[in-house]
C-alpha positions in Angstrom: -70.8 51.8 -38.7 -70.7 48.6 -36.6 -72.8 48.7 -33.4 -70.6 49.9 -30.3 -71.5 46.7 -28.2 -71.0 44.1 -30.9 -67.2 45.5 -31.8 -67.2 45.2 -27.8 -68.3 41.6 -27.7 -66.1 40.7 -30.5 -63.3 41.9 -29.2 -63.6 40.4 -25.4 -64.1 37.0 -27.7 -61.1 37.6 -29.6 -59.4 38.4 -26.4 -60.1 34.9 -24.6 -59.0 33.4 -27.9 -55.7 35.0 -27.5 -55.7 33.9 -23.8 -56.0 30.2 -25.4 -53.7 30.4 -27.9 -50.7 32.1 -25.8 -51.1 29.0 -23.3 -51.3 26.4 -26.0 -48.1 28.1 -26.9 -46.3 27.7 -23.7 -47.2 24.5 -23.5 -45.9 23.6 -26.8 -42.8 25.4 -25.7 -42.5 23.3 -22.7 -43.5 20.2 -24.3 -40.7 20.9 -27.1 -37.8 21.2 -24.8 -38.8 18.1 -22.8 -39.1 15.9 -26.2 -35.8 17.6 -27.5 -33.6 17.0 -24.4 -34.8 13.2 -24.3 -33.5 13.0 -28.7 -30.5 14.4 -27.3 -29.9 12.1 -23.9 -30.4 8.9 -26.9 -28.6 10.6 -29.8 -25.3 9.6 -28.4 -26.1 5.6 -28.1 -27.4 5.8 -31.2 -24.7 7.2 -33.2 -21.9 4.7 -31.7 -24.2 2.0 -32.0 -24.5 2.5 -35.7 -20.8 2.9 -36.2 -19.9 -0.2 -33.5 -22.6 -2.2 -36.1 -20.6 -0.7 -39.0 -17.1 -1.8 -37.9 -19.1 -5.3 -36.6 -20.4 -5.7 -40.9 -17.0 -4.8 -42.3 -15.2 -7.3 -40.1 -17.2 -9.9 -40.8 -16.8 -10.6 -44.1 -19.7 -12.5 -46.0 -22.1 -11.8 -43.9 -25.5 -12.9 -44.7 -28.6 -11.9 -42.2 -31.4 -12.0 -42.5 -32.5 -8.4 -41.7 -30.2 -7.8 -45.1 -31.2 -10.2 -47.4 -33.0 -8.5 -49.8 -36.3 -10.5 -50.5 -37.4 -11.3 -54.2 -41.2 -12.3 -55.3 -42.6 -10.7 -53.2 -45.1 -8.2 -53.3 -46.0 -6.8 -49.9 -44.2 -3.9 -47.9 -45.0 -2.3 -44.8 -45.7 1.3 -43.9 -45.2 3.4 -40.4 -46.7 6.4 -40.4 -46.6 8.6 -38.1 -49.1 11.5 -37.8 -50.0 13.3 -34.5 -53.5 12.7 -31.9 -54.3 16.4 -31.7 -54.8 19.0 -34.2 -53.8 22.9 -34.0 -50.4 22.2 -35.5 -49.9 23.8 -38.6 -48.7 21.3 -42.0 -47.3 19.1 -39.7 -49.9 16.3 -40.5 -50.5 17.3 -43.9 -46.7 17.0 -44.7 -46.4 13.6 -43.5 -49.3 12.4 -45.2 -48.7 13.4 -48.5 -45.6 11.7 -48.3 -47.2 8.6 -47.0 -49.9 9.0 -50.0 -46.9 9.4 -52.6 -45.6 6.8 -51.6 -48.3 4.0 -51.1 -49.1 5.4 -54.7 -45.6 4.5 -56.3 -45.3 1.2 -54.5 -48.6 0.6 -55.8 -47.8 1.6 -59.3 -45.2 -0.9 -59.2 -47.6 -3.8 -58.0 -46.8 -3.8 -54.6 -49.4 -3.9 -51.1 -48.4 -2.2 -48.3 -49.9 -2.8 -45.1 -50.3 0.6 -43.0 -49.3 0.8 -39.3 -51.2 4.6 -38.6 -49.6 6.1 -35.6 -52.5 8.5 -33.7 -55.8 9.6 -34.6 -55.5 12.6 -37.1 -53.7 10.1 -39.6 -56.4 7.4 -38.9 -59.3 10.0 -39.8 -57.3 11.0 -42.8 -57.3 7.7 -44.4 -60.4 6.7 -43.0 -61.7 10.0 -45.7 -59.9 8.7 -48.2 -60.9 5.2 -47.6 -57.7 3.4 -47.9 -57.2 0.2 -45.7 -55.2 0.4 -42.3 -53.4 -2.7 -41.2 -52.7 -1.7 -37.7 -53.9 1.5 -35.4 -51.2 2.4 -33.1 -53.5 4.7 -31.2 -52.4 3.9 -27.8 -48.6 5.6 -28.3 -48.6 9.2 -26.5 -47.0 12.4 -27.5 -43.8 11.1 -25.5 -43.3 8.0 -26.7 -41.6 5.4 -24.5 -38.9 2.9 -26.1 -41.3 -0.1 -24.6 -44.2 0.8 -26.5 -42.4 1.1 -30.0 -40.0 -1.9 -29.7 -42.9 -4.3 -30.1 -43.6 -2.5 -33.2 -40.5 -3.1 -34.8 -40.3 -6.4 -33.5 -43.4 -7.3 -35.1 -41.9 -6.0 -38.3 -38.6 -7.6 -38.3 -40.7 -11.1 -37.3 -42.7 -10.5 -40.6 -39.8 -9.7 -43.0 -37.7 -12.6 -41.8 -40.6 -14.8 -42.3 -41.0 -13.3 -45.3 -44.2 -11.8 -45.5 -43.1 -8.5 -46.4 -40.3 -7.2 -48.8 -39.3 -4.2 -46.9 -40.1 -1.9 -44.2 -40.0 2.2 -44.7 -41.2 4.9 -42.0 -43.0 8.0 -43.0 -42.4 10.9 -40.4 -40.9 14.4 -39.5 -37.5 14.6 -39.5 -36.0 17.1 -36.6 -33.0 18.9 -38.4 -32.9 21.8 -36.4 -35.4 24.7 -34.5 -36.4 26.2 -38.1 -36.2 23.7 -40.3 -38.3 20.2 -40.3 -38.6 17.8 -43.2 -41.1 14.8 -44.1 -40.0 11.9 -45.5 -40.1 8.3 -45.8 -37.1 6.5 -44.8 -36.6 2.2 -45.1 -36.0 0.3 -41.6 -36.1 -2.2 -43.6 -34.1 -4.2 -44.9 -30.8 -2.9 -43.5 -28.4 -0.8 -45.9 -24.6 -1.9 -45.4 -22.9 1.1 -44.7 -20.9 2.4 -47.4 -18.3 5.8 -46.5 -19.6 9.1 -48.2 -17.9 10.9 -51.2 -14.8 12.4 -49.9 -14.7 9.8 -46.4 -12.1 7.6 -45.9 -12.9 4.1 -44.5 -11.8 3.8 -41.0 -9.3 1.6 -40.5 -10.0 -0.2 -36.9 -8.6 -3.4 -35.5 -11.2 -5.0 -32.9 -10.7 -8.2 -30.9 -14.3 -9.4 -30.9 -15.6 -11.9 -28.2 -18.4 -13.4 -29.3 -17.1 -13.6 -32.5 -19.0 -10.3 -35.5 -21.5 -12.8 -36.5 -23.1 -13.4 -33.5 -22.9 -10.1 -32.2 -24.5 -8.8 -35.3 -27.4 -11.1 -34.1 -27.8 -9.2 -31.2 -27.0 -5.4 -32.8 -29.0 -5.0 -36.0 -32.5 -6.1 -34.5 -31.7 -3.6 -32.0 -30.9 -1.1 -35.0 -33.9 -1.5 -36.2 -35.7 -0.7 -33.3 -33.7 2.4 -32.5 -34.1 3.5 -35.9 -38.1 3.6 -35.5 -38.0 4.8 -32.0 -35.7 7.8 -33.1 -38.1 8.9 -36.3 -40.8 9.1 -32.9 -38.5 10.9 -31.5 -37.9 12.8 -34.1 -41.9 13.4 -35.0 -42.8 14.3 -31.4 -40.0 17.2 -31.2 -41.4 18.3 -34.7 -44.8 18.4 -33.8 -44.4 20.5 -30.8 -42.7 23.0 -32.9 -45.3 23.0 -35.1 -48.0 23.8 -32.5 -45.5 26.3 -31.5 -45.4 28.0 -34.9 -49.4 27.6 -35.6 -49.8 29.2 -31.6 -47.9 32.0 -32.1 -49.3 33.2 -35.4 -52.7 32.9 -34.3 -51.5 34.4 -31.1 -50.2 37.7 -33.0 -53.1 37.4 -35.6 -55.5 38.0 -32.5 -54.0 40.7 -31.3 -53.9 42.1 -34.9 -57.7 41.7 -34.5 -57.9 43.0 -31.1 -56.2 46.2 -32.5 -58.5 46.2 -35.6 -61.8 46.2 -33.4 -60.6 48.9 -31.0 -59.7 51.4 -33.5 -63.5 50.1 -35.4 -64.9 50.9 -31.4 -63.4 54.3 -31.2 -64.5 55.2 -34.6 -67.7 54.1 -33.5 -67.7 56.1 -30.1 -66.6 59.5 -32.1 -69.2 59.3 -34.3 -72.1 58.9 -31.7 -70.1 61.3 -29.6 -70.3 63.9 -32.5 -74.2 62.9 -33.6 -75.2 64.3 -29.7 -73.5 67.4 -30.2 -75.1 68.1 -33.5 -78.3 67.3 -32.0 -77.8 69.5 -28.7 -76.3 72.4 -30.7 -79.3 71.5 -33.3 -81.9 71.7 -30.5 -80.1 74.8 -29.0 -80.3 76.6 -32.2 -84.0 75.9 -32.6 -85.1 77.0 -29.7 -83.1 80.4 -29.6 
């Protein structure tokens, strides 16, 4: 049977851990619903602009820009991956990465470079283990990320694929679907899809006057794509994240108190017996003496 005061000293320890971990929670919480009302303020911008650059293609007919023109002979892509700077939240990093490694291993496989761009520490420690090269560290972008800090990102890539340096451009980050349910994947920015109607969607028939004429506002619109598209998977990875820690918080939160439980019913087990080993000795000594 355990000593009385260590099962009391672990269970005051496990106690302040559960103190921890319920704040980190709330935090998370907090952090969560800030990150998640921001996806939804942009979410409607986003989703005209990329039907307003859709009607925009289809209008112009023969289009040919450069953001997609699809590059040939060469052998160089570029990678955004985006992990997280603190720890304590769950798979979330360990998701992304592995899609990031899969990746860089099939575009490998079929001869091609790909020049990293780590977002935050964890995923710069993580390749630093594995010793695979990092082109860029993007350590200074914060768990809220601004639209200013990433556009120079995607400028940067769009700059390098128009010159042609690289072939393409893909994204690697958590995808917010809903409150139970987050995906990691690796998406292209890179060059840009035309937009083709789904199985079953009819193509919208839409008669816009256009001043400037498609072509030259599609100068204008798809570099901004671009960079919306890479500032939403931050979006995107930051909401995730903070549901993560949420998750992690909360079942070390409940695991504690599981603990706390465990080491009370250990105490009192502990207490009875010594309770019932001074009887025996009092009657014992009683008895003797009689």
């Amino acid at each position: 049977m355990a000593n009385r005061r260590v099962l009391v000293k672990r269970r005051d320890a496990v106690r302040n851990i559960r103190k921890i971990t319920r704040t980190m929670q709330l935090i998370a919480t907090a952090r969560f619903q800030a990150a998640h009302t921001r996806a939804n303020a942009s979410r409607p911008y986003s989703e005209k602009l990329a039907e307003v650059v859709s009607d925009l293609a289809a209008a112009a007919e023969g289009i040919d820009h450069p953001l997609m023109r699809q590059p040939e002979e060469i052998d160089r892509s570029a990678l955004v991956v985006i992990s997280s700077s603190r720890g304590l939240c769950g798979s979330f990093n360990t998701n992304v990465l592995k899609v990031a490694t899969n990746h860089l291993d099939g575009q490998e496989k079929e001869g091609i470079q790909t020049d990293v761009y780590m977002a935050r520490k964890k995923g710069i420690a993580y390749f630093d283990f594995l010793k695979r090269e990092i082109a860029q560290e993007l350590v200074e972008i914060g768990d809220m990320p601004e639209f200013g800090e990433i556009e120079p990102i995607a400028s940067a890539l769009m700059d390098r694929f128009i010159r042609g340096e690289i072939a393409s451009a893909h994204v690697a980050y958590t995808r917010f679907i809903s409150s139970g349910r987050q995906e990691a994947e690796v998406v292209q920015l890179l060059p840009l899809a035309r937009h083709e109607p789904a199985e079953g969607e009819s193509k919208r028939a839409v008669d816009y006057e256009f001043s400037p004429d498609p072509k030259e506002l599609l100068e204008e619109l798809l570099p901004t794509t671009v960079r919306l598209r890479l500032f939403q998977a931050f979006s995107d990875a930051a909401i995730s994240e903070q549901i993560a820690r949420m998750v992690a918080m909360k079942a070390a939160t409940d695991a504690a108190e599981d603990k706390i439980k465990l080491l009370s019913r250990e105490y009192n087990r502990a207490r009875q017996t010594a309770i019932t080993m001074e009887l025996l000795d009092i009657v014992g000594g009683a008895t003797a003496l009689a």
